[in-house]
C-alpha positions in Angstrom: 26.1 82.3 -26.8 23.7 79.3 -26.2 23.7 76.2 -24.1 21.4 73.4 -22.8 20.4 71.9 -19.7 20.5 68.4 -19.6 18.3 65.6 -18.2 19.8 66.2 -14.8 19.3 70.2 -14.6 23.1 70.8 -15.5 24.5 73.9 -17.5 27.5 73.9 -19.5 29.2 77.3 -18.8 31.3 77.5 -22.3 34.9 77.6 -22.1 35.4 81.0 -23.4 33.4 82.9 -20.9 34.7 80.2 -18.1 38.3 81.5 -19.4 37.5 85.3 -19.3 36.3 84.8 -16.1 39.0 82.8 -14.3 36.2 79.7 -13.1 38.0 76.8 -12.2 36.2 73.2 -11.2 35.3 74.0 -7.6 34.4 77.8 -7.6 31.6 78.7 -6.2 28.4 80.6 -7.9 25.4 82.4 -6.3 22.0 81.8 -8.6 18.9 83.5 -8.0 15.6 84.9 -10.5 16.7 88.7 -11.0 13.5 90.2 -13.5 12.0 86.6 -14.4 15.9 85.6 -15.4 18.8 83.5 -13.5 21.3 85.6 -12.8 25.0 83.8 -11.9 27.1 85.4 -9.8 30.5 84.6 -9.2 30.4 84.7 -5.3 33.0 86.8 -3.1 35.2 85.8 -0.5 33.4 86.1 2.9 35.2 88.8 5.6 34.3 90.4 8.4 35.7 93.5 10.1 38.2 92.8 13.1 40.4 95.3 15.5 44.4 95.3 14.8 46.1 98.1 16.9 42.8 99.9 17.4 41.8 99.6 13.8 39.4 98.1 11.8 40.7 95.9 9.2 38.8 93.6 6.5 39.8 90.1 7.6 38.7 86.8 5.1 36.7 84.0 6.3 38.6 81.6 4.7 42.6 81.6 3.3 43.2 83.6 -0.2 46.6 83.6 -1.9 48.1 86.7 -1.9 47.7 89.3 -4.9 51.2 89.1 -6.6 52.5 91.5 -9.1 52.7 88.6 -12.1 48.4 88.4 -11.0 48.0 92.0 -11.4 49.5 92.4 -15.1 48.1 88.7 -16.3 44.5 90.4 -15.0 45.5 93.7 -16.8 46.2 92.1 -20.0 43.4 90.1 -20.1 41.1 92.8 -19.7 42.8 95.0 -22.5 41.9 92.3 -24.4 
């Protein structure tokens, strides 16, 4: 697949790959120069480790919604796809 950058530096991400990969307006993308090319990735939701009843646990930087069953088979079916 192709695209263009336009006079302002802008790429069109096309809809198909936008749609496999569940980008909405908003998300956020990490870009760097992997092996002379740009590399996009779609960037993870920050955590850090905290103590609950003398345990470590993976706690998020910022609110998530929670994984729900009805996400889990949409996800499944799109990726049998």
């Amino acid at each position: 697949m192709r695209t263009t950058i336009d006079g302002g530096g802008r790429v069109v991400i096309p809809k198909e790959i936008r749609s496999r990969l569940g980008l909405l307006p908003g998300h956020v993308l990490d870009i760097a120069i992997v092996d002379g090319r740009i590399s996009l990735d779609v960037s993870g939701t920050g955590m850090h480790l905290a103590e609950s009843g003398g345990v470590p646990v993976a706690v998020t930087d910022e609110p998530i919604e929670p994984l729900t069953t009805e996400t889990v088979r949409a996800t499944l079916e799109q990726v049998r796809r």
